[in-house]
N, C-alpha and C positions, 0 to 999 in steps of 0.2 A: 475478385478480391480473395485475401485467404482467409482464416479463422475468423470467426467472427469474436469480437474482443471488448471487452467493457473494462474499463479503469475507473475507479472511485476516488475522488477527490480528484480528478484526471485532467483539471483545467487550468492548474497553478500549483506555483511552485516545482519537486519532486514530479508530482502527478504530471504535470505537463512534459515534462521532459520524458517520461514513459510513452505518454498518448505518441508524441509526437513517433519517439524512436522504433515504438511497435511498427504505427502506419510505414514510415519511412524505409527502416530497413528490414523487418520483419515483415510488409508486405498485407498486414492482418487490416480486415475490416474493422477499425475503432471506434466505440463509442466513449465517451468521460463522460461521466457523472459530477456532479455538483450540487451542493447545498441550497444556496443563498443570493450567490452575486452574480447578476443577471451578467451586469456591467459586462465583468472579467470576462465570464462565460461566451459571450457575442462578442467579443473581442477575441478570445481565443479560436473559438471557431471561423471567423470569418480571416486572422492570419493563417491558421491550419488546413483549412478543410474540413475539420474533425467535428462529428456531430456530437453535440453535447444533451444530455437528458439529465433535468431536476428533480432531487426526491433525495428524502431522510433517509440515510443509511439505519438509523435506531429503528426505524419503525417496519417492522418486520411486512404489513402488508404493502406497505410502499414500496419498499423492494420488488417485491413480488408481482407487483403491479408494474414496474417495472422492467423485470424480468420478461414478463410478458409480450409489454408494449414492442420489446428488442426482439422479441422471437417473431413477432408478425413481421414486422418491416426488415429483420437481417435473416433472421433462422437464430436458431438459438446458442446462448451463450458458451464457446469452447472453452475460452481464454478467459481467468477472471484475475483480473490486480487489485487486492483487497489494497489500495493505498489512501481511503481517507482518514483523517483522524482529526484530534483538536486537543487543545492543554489548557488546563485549568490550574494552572501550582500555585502550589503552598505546603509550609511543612504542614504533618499531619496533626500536628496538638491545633492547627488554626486551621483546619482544613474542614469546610460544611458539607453535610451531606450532598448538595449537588452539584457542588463540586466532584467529588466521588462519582454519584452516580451516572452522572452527564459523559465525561469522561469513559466509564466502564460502555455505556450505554453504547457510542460513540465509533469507538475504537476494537472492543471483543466484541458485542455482542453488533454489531452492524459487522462483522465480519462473519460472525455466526450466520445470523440474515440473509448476507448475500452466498455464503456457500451452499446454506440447506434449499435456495432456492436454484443453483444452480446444479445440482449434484444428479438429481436425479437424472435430466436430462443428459447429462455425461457420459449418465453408467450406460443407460440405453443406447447411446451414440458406441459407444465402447472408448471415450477418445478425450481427455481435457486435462489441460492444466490450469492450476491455483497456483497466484504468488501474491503471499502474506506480505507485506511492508512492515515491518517489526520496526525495530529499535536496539541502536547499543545501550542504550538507556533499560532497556528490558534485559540484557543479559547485567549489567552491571551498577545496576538500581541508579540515581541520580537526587541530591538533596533537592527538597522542594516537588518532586513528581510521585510521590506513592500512588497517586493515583494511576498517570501515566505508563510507569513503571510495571508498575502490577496487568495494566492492560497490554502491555506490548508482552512481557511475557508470558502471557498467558496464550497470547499467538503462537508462540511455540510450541506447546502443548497441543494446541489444535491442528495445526500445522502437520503436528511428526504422526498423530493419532490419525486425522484425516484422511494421511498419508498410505497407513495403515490398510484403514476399510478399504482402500479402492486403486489399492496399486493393480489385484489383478482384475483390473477393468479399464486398464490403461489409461489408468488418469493420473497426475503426478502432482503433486502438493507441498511447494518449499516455499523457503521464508526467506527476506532480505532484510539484512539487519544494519544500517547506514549509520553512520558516527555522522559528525557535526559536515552538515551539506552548505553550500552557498545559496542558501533560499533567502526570499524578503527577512524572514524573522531573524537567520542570523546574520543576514549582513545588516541589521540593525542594531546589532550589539557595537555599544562602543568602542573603537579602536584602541584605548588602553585594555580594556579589558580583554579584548580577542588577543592582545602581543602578549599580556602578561599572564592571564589567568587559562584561558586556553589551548592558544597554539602549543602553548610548552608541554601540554598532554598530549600532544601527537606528533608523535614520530616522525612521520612526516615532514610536517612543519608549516602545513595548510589543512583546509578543508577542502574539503570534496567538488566538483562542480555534477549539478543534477543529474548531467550527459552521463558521469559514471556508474550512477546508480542506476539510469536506464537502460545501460547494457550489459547491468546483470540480470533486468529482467526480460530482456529480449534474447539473452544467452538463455534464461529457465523456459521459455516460452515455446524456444526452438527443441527442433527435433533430435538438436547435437545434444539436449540435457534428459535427452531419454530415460537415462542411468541415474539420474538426479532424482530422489524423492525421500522426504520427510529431511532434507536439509536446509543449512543456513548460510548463504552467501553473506559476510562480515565487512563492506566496504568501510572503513574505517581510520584506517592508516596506521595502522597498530594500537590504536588509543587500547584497543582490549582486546587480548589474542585467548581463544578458549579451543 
């Protein structure tokens, strides 16, 4: 098998269509992470193949513990796709602290989490890439997500700085920034709303399907994005050209 590979939130939705496209055409030993839902979880694994492992991305020892658990049974982690996350919206005059913080907790700092756990063994290795699952919503703020908003751009930041410390240690550290995907949540939006309120913001004239968002991370993961570091792949369909 090749790299060995962890995907966070890696059992559904987005995350699944990464796990699977690493394994499949990237050739990488996968593991997905997951929160919560056993269900999904043994469901995903038992159509994939793909070993799945539970734990709080927020809770910095849990990671760790999990980081672990991976380095005994694979070797340790090369490849990391920071892709879990969760939304809490509301505009911010009605928006409660844990709403805020759950989110923040969630999405940056469980991103912090699993890089400061993965890093070191990179640098020693001489050899890893990081790929951040951002947000257009993070480059171009969204009503009702300050919270979200604020956490995906703040990936960025982390992202291009991370990038920084450990380029020369051949480790590479970019971000994926995906406009509106065909996930459960938004093909849950109602159809007046996706013809009239939506679609009209993308150029395009659709969204996304998952598949394309995971071949931008199987493009960052390979060895053809060598030259790639502290950037942002924009899959989007023009909704926001920076």
């Amino acid at each position: 098998m090749g790299h060995v590979t962890l995907v966070t939130g890696g059992t559904r939705g987005i995350g699944r269509a990464i796990s699977i496209a690493l394994k499949e055409h990237g050739g990488y030993d996968v593991i997905a992470s997951y929160a919560g839902n056993d269900e999904a979880a043994a469901k995903f694994k038992e159509e994939t193949g793909i070993e799945t492992i539970k734990f709080d991305i927020a809770n910095f020892d849990a990671c760790a513990a999990a980081c672990k658990q991976i380095a005994e049974t694979h070797g340790s982690i090369e490849i990391l796709v920071n892709n879990a996350g969760i939304t809490r919206d509301g505009p911010l005059h009605k928006m409660t602290p844990d709403q805020w913080n759950v989110v923040i907790s969630t999405n940056l700092t469980g991103a912090f989490n699993m890089c400061r756990n993965v890093i070191e063994d990179m640098r020693a290795k001489g050899f890893g890439r990081i790929i951040n699952i951002s947000s257009l919503n993070g480059q171009k703020g969204q009503f009702g997500q300050c919270n979200y908003a604020a956490a995906k751009a703040g990936e960025f930041g982390l992202t291009r700085s991370l990038a920084l410390e450990n380029a020369s240690k051949g480790i590479t550290v970019n971000a994926v920034a995906p406009g509106y995907v065909a996930t459960e949540m938004v093909l849950a939006v109602p159809e007046e709303i996706m013809k009239k309120a939506i679609l009209p913001q993308i150029p395009v004239g659709r969204v996304a399907e998952p598949e394309e968002i995971a071949r931008c991370v199987v493009f960052l993961a390979s060895d053809h994005a060598g030259f790639f570091n502290g950037s942002t792949l924009s899959p989007n369909g023009g909704m926001y050209m920076a």
